[in-house]
N, C-alpha and C positions, 0 to 999 in steps of 0.2 A: 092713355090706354093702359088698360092693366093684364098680367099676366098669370095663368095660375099654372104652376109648374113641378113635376116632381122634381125630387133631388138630380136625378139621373141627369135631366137635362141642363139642371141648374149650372152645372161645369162645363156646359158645350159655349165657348167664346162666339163662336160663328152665328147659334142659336140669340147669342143675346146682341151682338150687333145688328142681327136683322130686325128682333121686335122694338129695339129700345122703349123698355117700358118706364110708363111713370110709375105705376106700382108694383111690386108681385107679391101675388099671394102663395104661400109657401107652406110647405108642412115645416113643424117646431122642428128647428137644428137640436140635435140628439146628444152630437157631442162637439166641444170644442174647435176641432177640425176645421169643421164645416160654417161654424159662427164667422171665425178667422177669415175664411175665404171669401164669404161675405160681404165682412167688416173691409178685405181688401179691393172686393170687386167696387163696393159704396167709393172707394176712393177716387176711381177712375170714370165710373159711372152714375153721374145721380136719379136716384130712386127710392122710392118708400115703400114700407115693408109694412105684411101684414101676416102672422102665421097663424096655422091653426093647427090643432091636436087631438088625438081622440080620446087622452089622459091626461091629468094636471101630475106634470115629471117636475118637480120644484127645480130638479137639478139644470133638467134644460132649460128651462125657464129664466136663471139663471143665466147660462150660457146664452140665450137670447138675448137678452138685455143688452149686451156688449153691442149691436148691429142696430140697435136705438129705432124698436120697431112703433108702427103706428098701432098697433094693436096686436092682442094674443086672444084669439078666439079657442074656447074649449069646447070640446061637442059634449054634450048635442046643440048643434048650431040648426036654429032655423031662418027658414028662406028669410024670415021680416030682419032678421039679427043681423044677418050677412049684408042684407041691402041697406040697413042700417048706419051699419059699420063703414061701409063703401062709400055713403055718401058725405058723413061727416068728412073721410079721409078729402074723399075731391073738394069737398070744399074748403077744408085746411090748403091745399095744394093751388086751390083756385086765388085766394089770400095770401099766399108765400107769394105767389107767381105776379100777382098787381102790384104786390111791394116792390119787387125785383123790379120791374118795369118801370113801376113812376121814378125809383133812384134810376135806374139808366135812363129815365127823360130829362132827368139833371144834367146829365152828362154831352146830351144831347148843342149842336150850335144852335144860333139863335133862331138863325133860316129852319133847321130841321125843324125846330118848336114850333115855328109860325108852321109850316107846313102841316105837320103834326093837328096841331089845333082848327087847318082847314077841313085836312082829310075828317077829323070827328063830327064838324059843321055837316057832313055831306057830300063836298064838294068833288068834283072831276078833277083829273090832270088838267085838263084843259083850261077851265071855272079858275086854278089852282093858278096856271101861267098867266093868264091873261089880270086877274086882280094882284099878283104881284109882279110883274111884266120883264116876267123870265120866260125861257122858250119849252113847250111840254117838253121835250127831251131830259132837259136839267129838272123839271118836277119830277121825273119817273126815274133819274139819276138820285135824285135826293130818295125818291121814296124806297127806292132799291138798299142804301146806303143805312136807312133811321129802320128799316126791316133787318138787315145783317147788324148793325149796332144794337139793337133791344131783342136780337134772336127770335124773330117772330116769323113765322108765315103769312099772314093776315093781318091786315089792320084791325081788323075784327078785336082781335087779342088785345090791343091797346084803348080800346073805346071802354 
C-alpha cells in the first residue's frame, strides 16, 4: 500500500500506525528538521520513500538524500511518469520481499519445508496430513507457525 501525505500528517504517530505503508509519497523535506524525523521514523518503521517537488531546491535535495529515498520526482510530473516510477518501486519491493523470504525458508525445519513445498504443489490441509500421516490439526499448526516465521498473510506471498 502506498501513502501520499502532506507534512502536516506526516508527524501524527496514530495516523501512521493505522496505514502502515510500504511506500509514501511525500512532498521534498525543505529543511533538516524534518529529514531527521524521517530518517528516525525509517528506524522503527520500514518503508520506502518517494518525494516530489514543484522546484529543483539543490539544498533539499541534499537534505533528502540523508532518508535514502526511492525516487525525487520534479514537476511537472505526468500521469505516465508517476505510474512509471510507482511500478518500478513495487517491483524493487516485490524482489526485496522474495529474497527476505526464500532466506527465512532457510531458517525454516525440515517439517515446515516439506510442508511448505506441499502447500506450493497445491495441496489441502487434509491431502497435506494424510500423505505425511500427521493429524490436520498439526498441518494448520505448522501452517499457522511457517506464516508467523516468514511474516506472511498468505501462502500466496511465498509461491
Amino acid at each position: 500500500m502506498f501513502w501520499e501525505a502532506p507534512i502536516e500528517q506526516l508527524q501524527d504517530t496514530e495516523t501512521w500506525q493505522e496505514r502502515q505503508p510500504d511506500l509514501l509519497v511525500a512532498p521534498l523535506p525543505i529543511d533538516l528538521k524534518y529529514s531527521k524525523w524521517i530518517q528516525d521514523l525509517q528506524d522503527h518503521i520500514s518503508f520506502r520513500l518517494l518525494y516530489y517537488s514543484s522546484d529543483l531546491n539543490l539544498d533539499a535535495l541534499d537534505k533528502a538524500w540523508i532518508t535514502q529515498p526511492e525516487a525525487i520526482l520534479i514537476d511537472p510530473i505526468t500521469e505516465a511518469q508517476m505510474i512509471a516510477t510507482l511500478r518500478l518501486i513495487q517491483l524493487n519491493l516485490n524482489n526485496l520481499s522474495k529474497k527476505n523470504i526464500q532466506d527465512k525458508l532457510k531458517q525454516l525445519s525440515l517439517r515446515e519445508q516439506e510442508i511448505v513445498q506441499l502447500i506450493r504443489r497445491g495441496l489441502s490441509s487434509k491431502q497435506i496430513s494424510e500423505r505425511l500421516f500427521i493429524s490436520t490439526n498439526t498441518v494448520n499448526t505448522h501452517k499457522r507457525r511457517i506464516k508467523e516465521k516468514l511474516q506472511v498473510k498468505r501462502f500466496a506471498e511465498i509461491s
